[in-house]
N, C-alpha and C positions, 0 to 999 in steps of 0.2 A: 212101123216106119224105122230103116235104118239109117242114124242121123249121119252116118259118115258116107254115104254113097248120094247124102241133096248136097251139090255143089253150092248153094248161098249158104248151108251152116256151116261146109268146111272153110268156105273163104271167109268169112266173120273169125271163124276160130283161128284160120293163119292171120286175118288184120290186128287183131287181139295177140296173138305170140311175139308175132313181129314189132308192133307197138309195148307192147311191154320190155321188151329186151332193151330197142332201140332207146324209149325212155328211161331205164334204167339206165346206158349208157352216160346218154346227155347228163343224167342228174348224178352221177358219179365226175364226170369231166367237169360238168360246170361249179357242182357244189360239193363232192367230196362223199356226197351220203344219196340215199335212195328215196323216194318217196311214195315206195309202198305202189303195191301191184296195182291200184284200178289209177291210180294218177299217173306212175308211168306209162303203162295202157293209152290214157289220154292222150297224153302229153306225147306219145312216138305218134298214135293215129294220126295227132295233129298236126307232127314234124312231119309224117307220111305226106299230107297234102302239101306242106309247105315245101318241102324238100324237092318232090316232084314240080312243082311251081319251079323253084330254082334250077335245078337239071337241064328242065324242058327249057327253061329262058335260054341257060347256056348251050344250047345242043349237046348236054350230053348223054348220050343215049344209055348206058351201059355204067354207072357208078359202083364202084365196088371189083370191076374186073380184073383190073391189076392187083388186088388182094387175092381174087382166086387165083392166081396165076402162081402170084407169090408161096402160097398156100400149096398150092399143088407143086410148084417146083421142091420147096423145103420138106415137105412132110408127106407126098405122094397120097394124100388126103382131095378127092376128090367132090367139088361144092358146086351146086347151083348156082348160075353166077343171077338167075335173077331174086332169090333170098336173099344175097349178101347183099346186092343191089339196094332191096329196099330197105336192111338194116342201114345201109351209110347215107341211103338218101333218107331215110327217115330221120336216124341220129344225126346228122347234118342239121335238116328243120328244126328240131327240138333242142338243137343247141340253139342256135340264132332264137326261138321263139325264149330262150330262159336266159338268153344275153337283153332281148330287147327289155323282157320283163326286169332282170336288174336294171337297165336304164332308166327305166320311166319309176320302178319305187324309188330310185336315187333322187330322181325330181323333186318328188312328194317331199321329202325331210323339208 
């Protein structure tokens, strides 16, 4: 069996890229430092749904597009606008989900 020609391993394995990256992001903006590959992973999967939740509220279909634009105008670097999509809609989520999380341990003290 060639694992890269079944469509459900390759799509786990770009949910998993994309959630790691995106997680990674959030946890450098919100906290300055990373939290290590399988909790970034998490933590973007989870901004994934979350992100996409907020888009979809907002009608916005296409997140990220004005980055490729930006992208491709300055550096003639040409990007899939729906990859960068789900990196801003994910790191979008997983900011909010690691702002709500500093709120509520703020409480606790």
């Amino acid at each position: 069996m060639d694992i890269f020609n079944n469509p459900d391993i390759m799509n786990i394995l770009v949910m998993v890229i994309i959630g790691s990256i995106s997680g990674a992001l959030a946890a450098r903006i919100m906290s300055g430092d990373s939290f290590g590959f399988v909790i970034n992973a998490i933590l973007g999967i989870a901004g994934a749904v979350l992100g996409g939740f907020i888009f979809n509220a907002l009608n916005i279909a296409t997140p990220g597009a004005g980055i490729v634009n930006i992208v491709q105008e300055t550096f003639g670097v040409s990007l899939p606008q729906n990859i960068v999509g789900s990196i801003v809609s994910a790191t979008l989520g997983a900011i909010v989900i690691l702002w709500l999380t500093r709120i509520f341990r703020g409480r606790k003290k």
